[in-house]
C-alpha positions in Angstrom: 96.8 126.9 98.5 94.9 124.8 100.9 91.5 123.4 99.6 89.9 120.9 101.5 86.1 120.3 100.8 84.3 116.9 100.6 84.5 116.1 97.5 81.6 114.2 97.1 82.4 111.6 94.5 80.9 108.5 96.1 77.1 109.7 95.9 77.1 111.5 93.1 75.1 111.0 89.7 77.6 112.5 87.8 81.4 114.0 88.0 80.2 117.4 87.3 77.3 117.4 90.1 79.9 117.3 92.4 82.8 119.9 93.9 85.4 117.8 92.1 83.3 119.0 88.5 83.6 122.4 89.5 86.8 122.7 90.1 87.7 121.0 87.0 84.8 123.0 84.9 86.6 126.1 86.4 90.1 124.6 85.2 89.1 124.0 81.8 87.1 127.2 81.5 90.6 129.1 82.6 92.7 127.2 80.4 90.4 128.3 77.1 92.5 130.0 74.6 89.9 133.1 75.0 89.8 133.6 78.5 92.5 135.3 80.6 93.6 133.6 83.6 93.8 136.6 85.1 90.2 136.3 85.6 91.3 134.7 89.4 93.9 137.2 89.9 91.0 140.1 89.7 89.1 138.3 91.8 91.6 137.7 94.7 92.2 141.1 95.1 88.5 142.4 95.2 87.0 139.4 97.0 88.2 139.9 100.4 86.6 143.6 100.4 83.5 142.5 99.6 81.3 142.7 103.0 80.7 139.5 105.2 78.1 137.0 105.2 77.7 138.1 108.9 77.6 141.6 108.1 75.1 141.6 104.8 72.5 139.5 107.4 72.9 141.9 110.6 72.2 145.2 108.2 69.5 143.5 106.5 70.8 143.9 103.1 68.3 143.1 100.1 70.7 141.4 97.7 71.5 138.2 98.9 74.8 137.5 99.7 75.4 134.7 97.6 73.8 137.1 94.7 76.2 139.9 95.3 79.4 137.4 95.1 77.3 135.5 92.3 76.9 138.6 90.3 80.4 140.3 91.4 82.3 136.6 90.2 79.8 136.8 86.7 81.1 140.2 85.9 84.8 139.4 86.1 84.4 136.0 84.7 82.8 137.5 81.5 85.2 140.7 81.8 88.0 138.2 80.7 86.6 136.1 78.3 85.6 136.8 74.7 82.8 134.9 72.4 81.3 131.9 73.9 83.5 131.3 77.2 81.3 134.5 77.7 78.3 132.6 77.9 79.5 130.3 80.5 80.9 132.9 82.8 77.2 133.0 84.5 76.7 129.6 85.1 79.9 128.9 86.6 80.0 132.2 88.9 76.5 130.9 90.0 77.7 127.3 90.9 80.6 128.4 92.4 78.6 131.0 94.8 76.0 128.5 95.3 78.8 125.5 96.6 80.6 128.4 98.3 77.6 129.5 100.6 77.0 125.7 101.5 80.1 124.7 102.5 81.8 127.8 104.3 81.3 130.1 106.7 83.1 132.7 104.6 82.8 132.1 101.3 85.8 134.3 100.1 88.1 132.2 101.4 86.8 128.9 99.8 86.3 131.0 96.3 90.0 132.1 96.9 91.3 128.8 96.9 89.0 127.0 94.7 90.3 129.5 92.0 93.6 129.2 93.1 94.3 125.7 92.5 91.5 125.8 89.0 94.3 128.3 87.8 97.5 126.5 88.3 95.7 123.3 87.1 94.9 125.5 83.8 98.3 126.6 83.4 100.1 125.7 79.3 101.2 122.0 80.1 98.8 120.9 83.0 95.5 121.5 81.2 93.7 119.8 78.2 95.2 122.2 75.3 92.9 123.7 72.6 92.8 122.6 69.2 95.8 125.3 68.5 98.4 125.8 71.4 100.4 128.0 69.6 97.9 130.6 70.2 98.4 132.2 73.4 96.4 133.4 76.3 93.7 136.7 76.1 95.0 139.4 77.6 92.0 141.7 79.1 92.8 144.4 81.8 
């Protein structure tokens, strides 16, 4: 999966102000015993058919296009979690549309990736484990 953004460590006033934080707020938000990692899954295969940027400005749309992938990333984010990693599916959608409308032309493609690499770094053995790893992953449709 390639993912290269600037990273932005150097002039930042804290790790998670920067791209590098998201990606590892995403990682550890996946690897949570009550969230599926399917969560990125779902998204890859919807994300692509969402219109472009390009397209919601020449019709004039009145949702935003960083609101419709916002709110379209919230949804699935919260459709795979349960109890409190519920609560933190808006804020992360909304950072991640946010950095994804500054730093690409097409934000699906960045989103792709970005969840790409948050998943396999949230895979049993790469990420921080919960206070039980015995218990296993949620499994939401």
């Amino acid at each position: 999966i390639p993912l290269t953004v600037p990273w932005g460590l150097a002039n930042a006033a804290s790790l998670a102000a920067t791209p590098a934080g998201l990606l590892l707020a995403l990682r550890d938000h996946l690897a949570r015993p009550d969230v599926s990692r399917r969560t990125a899954y779902h998204v890859y295969d919807w994300i692509h058919q969402l219109p472009t940027r390009a397209h919601m400005e020449q019709e004039s749309q009145r949702q935003p296009y960083e609101v419709l992938i916002e709110k379209s990333l919230a949804y699935q984010f919260r459709r795979q979690a349960q109890g409190a990693a519920q609560e933190q599916a808006g804020d992360l959608a909304g950072r991640l549309a946010a950095f994804s409308r500054h730093q690409a032309e097409e934000p699906a493609a960045l989103i792709e990736a970005f969840l790409g690499v948050a998943e396999f770094l949230a895979r049993r053995g790469r990420a921080r484990q919960a206070d039980d790893p015995a218990k296993g992953e949620v499994g939401h449709g």
